[in-house]
C-alpha positions in Angstrom: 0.0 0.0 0.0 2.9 2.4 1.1 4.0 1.9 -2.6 1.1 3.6 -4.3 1.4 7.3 -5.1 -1.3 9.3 -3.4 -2.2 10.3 -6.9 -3.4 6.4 -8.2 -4.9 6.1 -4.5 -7.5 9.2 -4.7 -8.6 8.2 -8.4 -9.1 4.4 -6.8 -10.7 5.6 -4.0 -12.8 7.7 -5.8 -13.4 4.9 -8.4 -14.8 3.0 -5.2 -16.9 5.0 -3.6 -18.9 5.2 -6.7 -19.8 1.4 -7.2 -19.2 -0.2 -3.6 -23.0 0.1 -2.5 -23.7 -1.1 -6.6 -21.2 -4.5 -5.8 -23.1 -5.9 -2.9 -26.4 -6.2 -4.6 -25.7 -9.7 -5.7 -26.4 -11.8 -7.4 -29.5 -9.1 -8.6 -26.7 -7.0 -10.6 -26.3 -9.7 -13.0 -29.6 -8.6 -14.5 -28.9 -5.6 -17.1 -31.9 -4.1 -16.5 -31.5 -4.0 -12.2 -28.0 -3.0 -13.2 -28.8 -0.3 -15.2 -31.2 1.4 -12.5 -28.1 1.0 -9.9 -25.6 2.8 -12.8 -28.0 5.9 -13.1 -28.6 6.4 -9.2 -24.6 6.2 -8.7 -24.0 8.5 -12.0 -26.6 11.3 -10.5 -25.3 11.0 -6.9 -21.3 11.2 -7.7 -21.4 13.4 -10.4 -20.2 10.5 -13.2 -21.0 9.8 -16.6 -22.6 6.3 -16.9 -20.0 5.5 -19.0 -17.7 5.7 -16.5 -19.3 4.0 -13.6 -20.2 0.8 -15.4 -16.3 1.0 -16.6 -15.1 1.1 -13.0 -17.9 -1.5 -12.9 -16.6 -3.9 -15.1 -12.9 -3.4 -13.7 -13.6 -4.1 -10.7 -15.0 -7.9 -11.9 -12.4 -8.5 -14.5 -9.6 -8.0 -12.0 -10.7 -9.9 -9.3 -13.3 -7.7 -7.1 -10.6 -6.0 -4.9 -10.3 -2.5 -4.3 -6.7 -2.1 -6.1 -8.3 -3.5 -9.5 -9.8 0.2 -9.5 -6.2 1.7 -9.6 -5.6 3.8 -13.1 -3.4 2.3 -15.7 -1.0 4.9 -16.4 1.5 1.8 -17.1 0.1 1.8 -20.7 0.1 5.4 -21.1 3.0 7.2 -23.7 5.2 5.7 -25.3 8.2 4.4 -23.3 10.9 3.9 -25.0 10.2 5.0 -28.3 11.3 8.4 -29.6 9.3 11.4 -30.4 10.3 13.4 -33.4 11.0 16.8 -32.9 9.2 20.0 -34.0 9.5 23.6 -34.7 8.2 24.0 -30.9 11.2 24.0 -28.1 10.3 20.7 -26.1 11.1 20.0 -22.0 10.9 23.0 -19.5 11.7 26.5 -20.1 15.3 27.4 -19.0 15.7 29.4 -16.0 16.4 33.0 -16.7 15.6 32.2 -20.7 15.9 36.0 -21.4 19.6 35.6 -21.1 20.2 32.3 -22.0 17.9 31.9 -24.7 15.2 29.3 -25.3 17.9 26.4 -26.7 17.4 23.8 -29.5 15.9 20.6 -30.4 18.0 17.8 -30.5 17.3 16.7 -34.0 18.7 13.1 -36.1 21.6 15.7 -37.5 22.9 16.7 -34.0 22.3 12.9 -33.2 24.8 12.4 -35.8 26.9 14.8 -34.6 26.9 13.6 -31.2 28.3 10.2 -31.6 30.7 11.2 -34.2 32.2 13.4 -31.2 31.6 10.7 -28.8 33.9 8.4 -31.1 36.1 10.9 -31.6 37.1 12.6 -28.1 35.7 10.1 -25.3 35.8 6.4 -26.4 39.5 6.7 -26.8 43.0 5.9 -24.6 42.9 9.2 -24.0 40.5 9.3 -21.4 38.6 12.6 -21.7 35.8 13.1 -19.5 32.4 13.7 -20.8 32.5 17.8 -19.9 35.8 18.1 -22.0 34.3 15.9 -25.0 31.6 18.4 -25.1 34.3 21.3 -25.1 36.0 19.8 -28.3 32.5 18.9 -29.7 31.5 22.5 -29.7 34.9 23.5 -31.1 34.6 21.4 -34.2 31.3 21.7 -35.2 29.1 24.4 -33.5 31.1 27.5 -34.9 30.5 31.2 -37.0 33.8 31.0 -38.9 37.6 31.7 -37.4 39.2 34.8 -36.5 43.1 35.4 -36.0 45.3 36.4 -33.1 49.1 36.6 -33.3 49.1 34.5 -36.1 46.6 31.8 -34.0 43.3 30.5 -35.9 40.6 30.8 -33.2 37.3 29.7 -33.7 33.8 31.6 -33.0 31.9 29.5 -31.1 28.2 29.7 -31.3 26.2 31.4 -28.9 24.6 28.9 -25.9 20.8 30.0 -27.1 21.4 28.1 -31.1 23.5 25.2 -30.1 22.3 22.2 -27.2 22.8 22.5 -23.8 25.5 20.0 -22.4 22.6 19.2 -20.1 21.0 17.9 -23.8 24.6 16.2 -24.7 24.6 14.2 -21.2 20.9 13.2 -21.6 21.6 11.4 -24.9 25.1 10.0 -24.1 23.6 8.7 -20.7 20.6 7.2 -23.0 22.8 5.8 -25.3 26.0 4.7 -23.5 27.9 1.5 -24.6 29.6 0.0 -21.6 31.6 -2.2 -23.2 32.5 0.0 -25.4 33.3 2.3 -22.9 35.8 0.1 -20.9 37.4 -1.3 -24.1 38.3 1.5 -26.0 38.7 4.0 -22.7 40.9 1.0 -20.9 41.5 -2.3 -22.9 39.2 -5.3 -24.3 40.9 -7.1 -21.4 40.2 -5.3 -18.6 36.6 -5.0 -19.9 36.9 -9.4 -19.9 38.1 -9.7 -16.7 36.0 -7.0 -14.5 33.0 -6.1 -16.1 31.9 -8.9 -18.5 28.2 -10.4 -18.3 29.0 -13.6 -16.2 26.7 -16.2 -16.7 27.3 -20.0 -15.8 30.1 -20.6 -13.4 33.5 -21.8 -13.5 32.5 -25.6 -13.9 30.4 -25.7 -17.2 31.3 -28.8 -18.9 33.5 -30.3 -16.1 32.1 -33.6 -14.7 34.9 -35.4 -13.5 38.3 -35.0 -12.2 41.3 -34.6 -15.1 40.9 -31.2 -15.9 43.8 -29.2 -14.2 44.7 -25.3 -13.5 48.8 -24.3 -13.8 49.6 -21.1 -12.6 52.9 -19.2 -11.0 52.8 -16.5 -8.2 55.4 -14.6 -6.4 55.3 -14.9 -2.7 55.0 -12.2 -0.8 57.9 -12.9 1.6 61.4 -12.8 0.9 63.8 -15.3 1.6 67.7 -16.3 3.0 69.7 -18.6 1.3 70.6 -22.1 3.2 74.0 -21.5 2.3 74.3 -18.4 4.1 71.4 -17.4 6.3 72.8 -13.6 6.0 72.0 -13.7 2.0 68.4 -12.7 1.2 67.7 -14.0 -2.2 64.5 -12.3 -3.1 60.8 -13.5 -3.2 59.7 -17.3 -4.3 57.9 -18.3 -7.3 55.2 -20.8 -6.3 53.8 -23.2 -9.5 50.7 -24.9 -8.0 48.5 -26.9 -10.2 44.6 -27.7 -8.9 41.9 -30.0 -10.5 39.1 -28.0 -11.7 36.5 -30.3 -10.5 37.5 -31.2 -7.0 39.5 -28.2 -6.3 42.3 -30.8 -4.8 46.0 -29.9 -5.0 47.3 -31.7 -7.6 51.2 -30.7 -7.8 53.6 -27.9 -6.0 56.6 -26.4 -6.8 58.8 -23.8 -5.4 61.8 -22.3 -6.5 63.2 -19.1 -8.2 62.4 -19.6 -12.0 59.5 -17.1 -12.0 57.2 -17.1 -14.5 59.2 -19.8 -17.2 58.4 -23.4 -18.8 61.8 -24.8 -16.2 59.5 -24.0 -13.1 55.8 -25.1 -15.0 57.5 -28.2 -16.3 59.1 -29.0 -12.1 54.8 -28.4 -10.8 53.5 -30.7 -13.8 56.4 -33.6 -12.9 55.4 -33.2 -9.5 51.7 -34.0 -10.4 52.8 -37.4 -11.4 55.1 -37.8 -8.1 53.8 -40.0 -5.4 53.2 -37.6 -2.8 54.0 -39.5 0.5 57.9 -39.6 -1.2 57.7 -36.1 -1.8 56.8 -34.5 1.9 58.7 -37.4 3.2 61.6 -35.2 1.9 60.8 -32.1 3.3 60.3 -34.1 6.7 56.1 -34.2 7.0 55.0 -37.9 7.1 51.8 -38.7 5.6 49.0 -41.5 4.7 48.8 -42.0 0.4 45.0 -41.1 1.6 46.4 -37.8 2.7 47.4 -36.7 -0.6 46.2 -39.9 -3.0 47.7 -37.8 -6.4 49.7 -39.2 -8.9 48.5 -39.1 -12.2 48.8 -37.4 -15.7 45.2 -35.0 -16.9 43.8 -34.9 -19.6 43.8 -31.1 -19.5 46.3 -28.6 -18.6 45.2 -24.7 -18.6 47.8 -22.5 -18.0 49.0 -19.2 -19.1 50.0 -18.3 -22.6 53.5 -17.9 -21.8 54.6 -20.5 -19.4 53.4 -23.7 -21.9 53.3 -22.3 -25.2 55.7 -22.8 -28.0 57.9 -25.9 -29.0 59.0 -27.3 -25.6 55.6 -28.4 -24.6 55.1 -30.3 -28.0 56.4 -33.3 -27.0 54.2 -33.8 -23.9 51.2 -32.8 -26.6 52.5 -35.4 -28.9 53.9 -38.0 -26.8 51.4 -38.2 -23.4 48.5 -37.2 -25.9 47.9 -34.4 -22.9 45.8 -31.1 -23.8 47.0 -27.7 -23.4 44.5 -24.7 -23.3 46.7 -21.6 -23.0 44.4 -18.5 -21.6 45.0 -15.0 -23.3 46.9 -12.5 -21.6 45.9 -11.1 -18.1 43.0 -12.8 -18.0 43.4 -14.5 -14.5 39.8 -14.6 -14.1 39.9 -17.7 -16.6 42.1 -19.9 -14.1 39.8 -19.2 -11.4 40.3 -22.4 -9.1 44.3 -21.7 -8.7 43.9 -18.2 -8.6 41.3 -18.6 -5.0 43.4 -20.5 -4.1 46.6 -17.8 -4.0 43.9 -16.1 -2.4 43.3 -18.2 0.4 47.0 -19.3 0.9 47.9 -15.8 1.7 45.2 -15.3 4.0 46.4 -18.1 6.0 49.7 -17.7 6.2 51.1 -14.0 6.0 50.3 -13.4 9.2 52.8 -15.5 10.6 55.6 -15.3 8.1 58.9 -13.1 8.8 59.9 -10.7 5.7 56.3 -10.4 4.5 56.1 -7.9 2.1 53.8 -4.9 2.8 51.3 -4.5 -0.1 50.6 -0.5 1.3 54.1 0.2 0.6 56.9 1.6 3.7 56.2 4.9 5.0 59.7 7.1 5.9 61.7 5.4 8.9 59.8 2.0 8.6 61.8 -1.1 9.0 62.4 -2.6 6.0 60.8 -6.0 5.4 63.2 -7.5 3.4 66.1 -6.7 6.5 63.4 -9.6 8.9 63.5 -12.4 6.4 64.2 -15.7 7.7 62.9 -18.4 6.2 64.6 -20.4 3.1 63.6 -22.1 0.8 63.1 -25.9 2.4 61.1 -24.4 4.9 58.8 -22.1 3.2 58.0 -25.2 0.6 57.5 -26.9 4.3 55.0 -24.2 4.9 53.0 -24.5 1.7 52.5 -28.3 1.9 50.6 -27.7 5.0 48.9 -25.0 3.3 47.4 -27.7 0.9 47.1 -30.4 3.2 44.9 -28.2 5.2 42.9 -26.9 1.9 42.7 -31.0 0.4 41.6 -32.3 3.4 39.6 -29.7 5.4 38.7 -26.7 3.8 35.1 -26.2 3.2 34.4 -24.7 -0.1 32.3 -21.5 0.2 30.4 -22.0 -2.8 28.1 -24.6 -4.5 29.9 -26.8 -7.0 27.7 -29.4 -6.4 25.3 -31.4 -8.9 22.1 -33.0 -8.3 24.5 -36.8 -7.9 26.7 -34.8 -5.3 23.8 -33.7 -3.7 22.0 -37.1 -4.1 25.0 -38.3 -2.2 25.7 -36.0 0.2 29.4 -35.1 -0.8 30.8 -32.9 1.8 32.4 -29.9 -0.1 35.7 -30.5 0.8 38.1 -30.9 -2.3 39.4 -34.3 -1.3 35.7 -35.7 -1.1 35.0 -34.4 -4.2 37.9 -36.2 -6.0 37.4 -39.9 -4.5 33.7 -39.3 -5.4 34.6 -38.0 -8.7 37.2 -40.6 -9.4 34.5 -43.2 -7.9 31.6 -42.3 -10.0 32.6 -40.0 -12.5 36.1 -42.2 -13.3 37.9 -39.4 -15.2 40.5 -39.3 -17.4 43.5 -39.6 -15.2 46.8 -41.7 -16.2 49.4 -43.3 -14.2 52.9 -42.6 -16.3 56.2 -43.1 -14.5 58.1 -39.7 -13.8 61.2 -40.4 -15.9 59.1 -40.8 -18.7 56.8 -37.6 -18.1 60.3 -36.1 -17.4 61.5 -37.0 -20.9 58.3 -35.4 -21.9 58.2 -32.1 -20.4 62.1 -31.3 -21.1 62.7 -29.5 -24.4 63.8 -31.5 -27.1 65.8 -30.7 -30.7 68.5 -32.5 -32.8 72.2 -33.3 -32.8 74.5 -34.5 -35.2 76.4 -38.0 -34.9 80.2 -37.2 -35.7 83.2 -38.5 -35.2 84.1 -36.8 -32.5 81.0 -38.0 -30.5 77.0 -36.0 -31.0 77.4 -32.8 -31.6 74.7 -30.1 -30.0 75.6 -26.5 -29.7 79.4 -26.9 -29.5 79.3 -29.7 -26.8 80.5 -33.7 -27.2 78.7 -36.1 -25.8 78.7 -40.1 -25.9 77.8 -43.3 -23.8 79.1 -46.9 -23.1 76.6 -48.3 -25.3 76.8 -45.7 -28.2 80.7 -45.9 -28.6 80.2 -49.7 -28.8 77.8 -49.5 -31.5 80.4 -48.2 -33.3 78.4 -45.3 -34.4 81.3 -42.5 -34.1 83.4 -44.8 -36.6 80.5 -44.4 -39.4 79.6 -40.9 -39.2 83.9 -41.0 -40.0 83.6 -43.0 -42.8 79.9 -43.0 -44.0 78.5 -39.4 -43.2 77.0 -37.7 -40.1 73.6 -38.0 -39.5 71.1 -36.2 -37.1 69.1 -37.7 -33.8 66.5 -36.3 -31.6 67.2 -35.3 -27.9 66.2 -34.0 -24.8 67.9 -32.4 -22.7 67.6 -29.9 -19.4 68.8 -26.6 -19.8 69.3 -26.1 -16.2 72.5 -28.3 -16.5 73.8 -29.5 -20.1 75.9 -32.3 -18.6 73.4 -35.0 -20.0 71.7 -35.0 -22.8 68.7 -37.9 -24.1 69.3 -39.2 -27.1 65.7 -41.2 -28.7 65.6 -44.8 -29.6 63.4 -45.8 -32.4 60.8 -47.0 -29.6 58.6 -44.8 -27.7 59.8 -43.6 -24.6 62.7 -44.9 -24.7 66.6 -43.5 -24.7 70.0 -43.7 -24.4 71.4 -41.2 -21.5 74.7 -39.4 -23.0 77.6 -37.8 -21.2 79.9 -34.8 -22.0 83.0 -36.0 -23.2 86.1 -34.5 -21.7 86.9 -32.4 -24.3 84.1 -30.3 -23.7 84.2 -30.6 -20.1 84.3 -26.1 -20.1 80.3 -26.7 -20.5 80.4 -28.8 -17.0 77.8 -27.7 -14.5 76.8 -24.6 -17.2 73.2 -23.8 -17.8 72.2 -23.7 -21.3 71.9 -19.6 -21.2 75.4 -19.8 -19.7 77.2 -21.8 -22.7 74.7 -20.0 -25.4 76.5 -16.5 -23.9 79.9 -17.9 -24.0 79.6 -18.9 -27.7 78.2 -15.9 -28.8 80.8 -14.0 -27.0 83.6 -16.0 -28.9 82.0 -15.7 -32.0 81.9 -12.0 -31.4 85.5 -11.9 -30.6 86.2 -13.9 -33.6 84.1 -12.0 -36.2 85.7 -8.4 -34.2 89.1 -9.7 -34.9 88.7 -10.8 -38.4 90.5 -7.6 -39.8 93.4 -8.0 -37.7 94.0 -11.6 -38.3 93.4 -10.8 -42.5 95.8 -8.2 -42.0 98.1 -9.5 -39.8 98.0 -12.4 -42.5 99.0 -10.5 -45.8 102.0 -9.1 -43.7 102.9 -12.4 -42.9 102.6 -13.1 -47.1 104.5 -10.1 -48.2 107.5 -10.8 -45.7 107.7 -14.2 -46.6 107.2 -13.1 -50.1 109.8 -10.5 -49.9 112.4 -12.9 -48.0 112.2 -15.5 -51.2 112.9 -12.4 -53.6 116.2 -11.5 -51.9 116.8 -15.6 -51.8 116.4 -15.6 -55.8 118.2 -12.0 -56.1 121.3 -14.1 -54.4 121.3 -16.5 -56.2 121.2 -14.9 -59.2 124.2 -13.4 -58.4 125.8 -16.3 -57.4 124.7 -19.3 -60.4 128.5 -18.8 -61.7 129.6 -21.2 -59.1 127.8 -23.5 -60.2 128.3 -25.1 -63.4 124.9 -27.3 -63.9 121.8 -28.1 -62.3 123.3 -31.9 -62.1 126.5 -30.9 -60.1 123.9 -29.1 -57.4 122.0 -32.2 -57.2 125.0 -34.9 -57.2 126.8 -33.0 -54.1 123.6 -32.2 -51.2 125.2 -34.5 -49.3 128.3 -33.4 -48.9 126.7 -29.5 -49.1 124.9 -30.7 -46.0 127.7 -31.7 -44.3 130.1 -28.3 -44.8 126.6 -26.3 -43.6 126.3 -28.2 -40.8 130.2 -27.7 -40.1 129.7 -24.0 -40.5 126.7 -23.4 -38.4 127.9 -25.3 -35.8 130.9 -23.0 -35.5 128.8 -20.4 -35.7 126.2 -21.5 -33.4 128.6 -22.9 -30.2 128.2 -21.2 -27.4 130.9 -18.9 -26.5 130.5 -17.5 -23.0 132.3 -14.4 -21.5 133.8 -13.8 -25.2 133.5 -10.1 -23.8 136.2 -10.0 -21.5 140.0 -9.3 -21.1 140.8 -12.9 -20.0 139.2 -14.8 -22.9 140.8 -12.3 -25.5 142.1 -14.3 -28.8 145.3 -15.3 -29.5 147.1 -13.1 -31.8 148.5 -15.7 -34.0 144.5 -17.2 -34.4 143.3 -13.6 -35.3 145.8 -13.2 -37.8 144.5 -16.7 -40.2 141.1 -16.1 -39.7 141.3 -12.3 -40.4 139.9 -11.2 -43.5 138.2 -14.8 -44.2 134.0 -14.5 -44.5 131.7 -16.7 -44.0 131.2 -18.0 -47.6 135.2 -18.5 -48.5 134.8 -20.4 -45.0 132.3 -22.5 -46.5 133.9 -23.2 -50.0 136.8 -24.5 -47.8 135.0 -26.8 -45.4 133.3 -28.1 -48.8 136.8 -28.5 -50.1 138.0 -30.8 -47.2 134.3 -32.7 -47.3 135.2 -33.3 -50.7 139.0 -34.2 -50.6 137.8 -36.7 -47.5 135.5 -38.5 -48.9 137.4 -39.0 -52.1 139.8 -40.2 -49.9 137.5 -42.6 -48.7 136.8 -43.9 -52.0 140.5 -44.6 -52.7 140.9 -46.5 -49.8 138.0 -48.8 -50.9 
């Protein structure tokens, strides 16, 4: 009753008081001719047409004889939502003080027009302009008399307020015809528009009936942490990979490091998915029931961000696990919803208690600095976070309905592990149990090498195994050709690499060689720098090795000139090419006999005690180095002819 304006309520009351005495005459009204006596006695008394008073009349029976069937039905009045075209005649209220401001304009289908082109123009942009300032550069552009100039500046006249709309006008028909989504795309981004503001119909289950669909996603901790080495080093914030089943909302796989936001720390979370889980806290010191925790298995499914599993290194799970990957678009969190409540939560729980927690509000001046209180590494935070998901599997009552009519049949508590074993129970899923060398294989990147001689050949490095080298396939890439192999390998440390058999899943484990043992304990960024460096060096010192080279040329070039300029001058010693060829022998031997005179060591030649003898200086005065020669060839000669007498 308190809803009804006081307007409807006199026109029903009045209504009433006109036919209430007629109403009660039953069932003697029912006869048109009784009922026509009762209309003119209630027409002369109240003052009413009969028209009217049979219409309140017949109102009042159609719409079940209560009072409030009387009420007017100004619902159906006008025309709501439909436009009205305008006239000559200045619609809506006069303007206050309109001697001074003019009586205004219409809004006609060519201001319409003009209106959204400005709209387009100066407010649906990056930009950012509010409506008040789109209205400003509206009027600039299109409601002016002409330009005038100042100091060599084209101003334009704007038109008086009284011939162009109001902004009052402007707001009404932006307001009535406002795009939303528009408005956040174009204003913002499309994404931002997707993520906040989007219709959201359905929830984040349509379509997911059974365990095997899971969530990957990587998020910084908001704690800093020490090193175990060295308790005083603080080595920055953790990257936590968690990956969640979509239908049970159970903790599927956990990893913790400092590869933030790469395929090395995605590929560690999706291995430990397929790790059996009392092994794995029994390593970080928590001992647990396989009940606790009962996940091992491959999906079917993996959604994750575009840029952790996207590209060529998760092909080979694609192609060789037959495993779906759904990659999300960027910044669209909303669309992993499952891992990302979960961040959520997690922080909630455990920020509280944690030393070198980061304060989101930032430090105000004189503040301790957070980073100066961390203490935890990072065995003990991973410590931390398996609780975490212990807690969440195994107690944590969801706070929203993802149950179906079989779960509610059922009575499935909604706690994530009770959701799984009744999903895996009735629902069976898509789940696979691989071994973890073999989803290792998998996940690492893959790409070829070549089988030389030296050993298979990737990126500069050697490597080989017991089984390879006694194949005997070095010796035929020697003598038959190289050929190329596919492998694996893990570019945190290059010191193995995988090399495929022609079975599936299957390989031969290979070992740097010791040649290339400068690659040892080098991650592949590591050896991919060094070889670009050299080849830097190399191609930077090309022009000083070329020229360095031609000098070498020219000298040596110049050195056998002077060598044929000698002997030029000196052929008349020799009589024919025969006689230089018949005596090397004994050539040989006066040489060496020179040079070794030459070359004997002579030591403190320099001072008055070892001075020559005078009679010694005297023979060997004036006698050079070739005339000593031609007589030590002399003697080789007259010896060895000698010789030949005595035989």
């Amino acid at each position: 009753e308190e809803d009804i304006p006081e307007k409807h309520k006199k026109i029903r009351d009045k209504a009433w008081k006109a036919i209430k005495e007629m109403v009660d005459e039953e069932p003697d009204i029912y006869q048109s001719t009784f009922r026509r006596k009762l209309i003119k006695k209630a027409s002369e008394t109240h003052g009413l047409s009969e028209a009217w008073v049979l219409e309140y009349l017949k109102r009042y029976w159609k719409r079940g004889k209560t009072r409030n069937s009387l009420l007017p039905d100004y619902r159906n009045c006008g025309a709501k939502g439909k436009e009205r075209k305008a006239g000559n005649v200045k619609r809506g209220r006069p303007r206050i003080n309109q001697d001074i401001k003019g009586e205004g304009v219409n809004v006609t289908e060519d201001i319409k027009k003009i209106f959204r082109i400005a709209v387009n123009k100066y407010y649906y942009t990056t930009a950012k302009n509010s409506l008040t300032l789109t209205y400003e550069l509206m009027r600039k552009e299109y409601f002016t008399d002409g330009y005038k100039k100042e100091n060599g500046v084209k101003i334009p006249i704007l038109k008086p307020q009284s011939e162009i709309p109001s902004f009052g006008q402007f707001n009404y028909w932006f307001q009535k015809e406002r795009n939303i989504k528009k408005e956040i795309s174009s204003r913002y981004s499309n994404k931002k528009y997707q993520k906040q503001y989007r219709t959201i119909v359905g929830n984040a289950l349509d379509g997911v009936l059974q365990p095997g669909q899971f969530e990957i996603d990587c998020q910084v901790g908001d704690v800093y942490l020490v090193s175990r080495y060295n308790r005083n080093w603080v080595i920055g914030r953790p990257a936590i990979y968690v990956v969640i089943d979509k239908f049970s909302r159970l903790i599927c796989g956990l990893y913790i490091g400092l590869e933030t936001g790469s395929y090395a720390g995605a590929m560690m979370a999706l291995v430990n998915t397929t790790t059996n889980k009392v092994e794995f806290c029994r390593q970080f010191g928590i001992e647990i029931e396989e009940t606790d925790w009962p996940v091992h298995h491959l999906p079917e499914t993996i959604i994750a961000d575009r840029g952790e599993l996207e590209g060529d290194n998760i092909d080979n799970l694609i192609n060789t696990l037959n495993v779906k990957v759904q990659n999300t678009p960027p910044y669209r969190a909303d669309l992993k919803s499952a891992v990302e409540r979960f961040f959520g939560l997690t922080n909630e729980r455990i920020k509280p208690f944690l030393p070198g927690v980061i304060d989101l509000d930032g430090r105000e001046r004189g503040d301790k600095d957070y980073r100066i209180a961390a203490k935890l590494d990072l065995h003990q935070f991973t410590r931390i976070m398996i609780k975490c998901i212990l807690y969440h599997n195994n107690h944590y009552h969801l706070d929203y309905n993802i149950r179906d009519e079989d779960m509610l049949e059922d009575n499935v508590p909604r706690i994530p592990i009770k959701l799984w074993n009744w999903g895996i129970a009735n629902r069976g899923g898509t789940l696979r149990m691989v071994s973890e060398d073999v989803v290792k294989l998998a996940l690492m990147p893959s790409d070829t090498a070549t089988v030389t001689a030296k050993g298979i050949k990737y990126k500069d490095m050697y490597y080989t195994s017991k089984s390879i080298l006694k194949s005997g396939a070095f010796e035929n890439a020697r003598t038959m050709g190289r050929q190329k192999v596919k492998i694996s390998y893990d570019p945190r440390n290059m010191n193995y690499i995988y090399v495929y058999h022609d079975k599936p899943n299957e390989y031969e484990k290979c070992f740097l060689i010791d040649t290339s043992s400068r690659y040892k304990d080098k991650v592949l960024e590591e050896i991919e720098y060094l070889l670009t460096v050299e080849k830097m060096q190399r191609e930077k010192n090309q022009d000083n090795v070329a020229q360095a080279k031609t000098q070498l040329i020219a000298e040596i070039e110049d050195i056998v000139q002077q060598a044929e300029e000698d002997y030029n001058k000196e052929t008349s010693l020799v009589e024919s090419d025969r006689q230089r060829i018949k005596n090397i022998r004994g050539n040989r031997k006066a040489e060496k006999t020179v040079r070794r005179l030459e070359e004997a060591f002579d030591l403190g030649s320099g001072s008055e005690d070892n001075q020559s003898i005078p009679g010694e200086e005297k023979e060997t005065e004036g006698m050079n180095t070739l005339q000593l020669l031609i007589q030590k060839q002399k003697e080789v000669m007259r010896d060895e002819g000698s010789d030949d007498t005595k035989r």
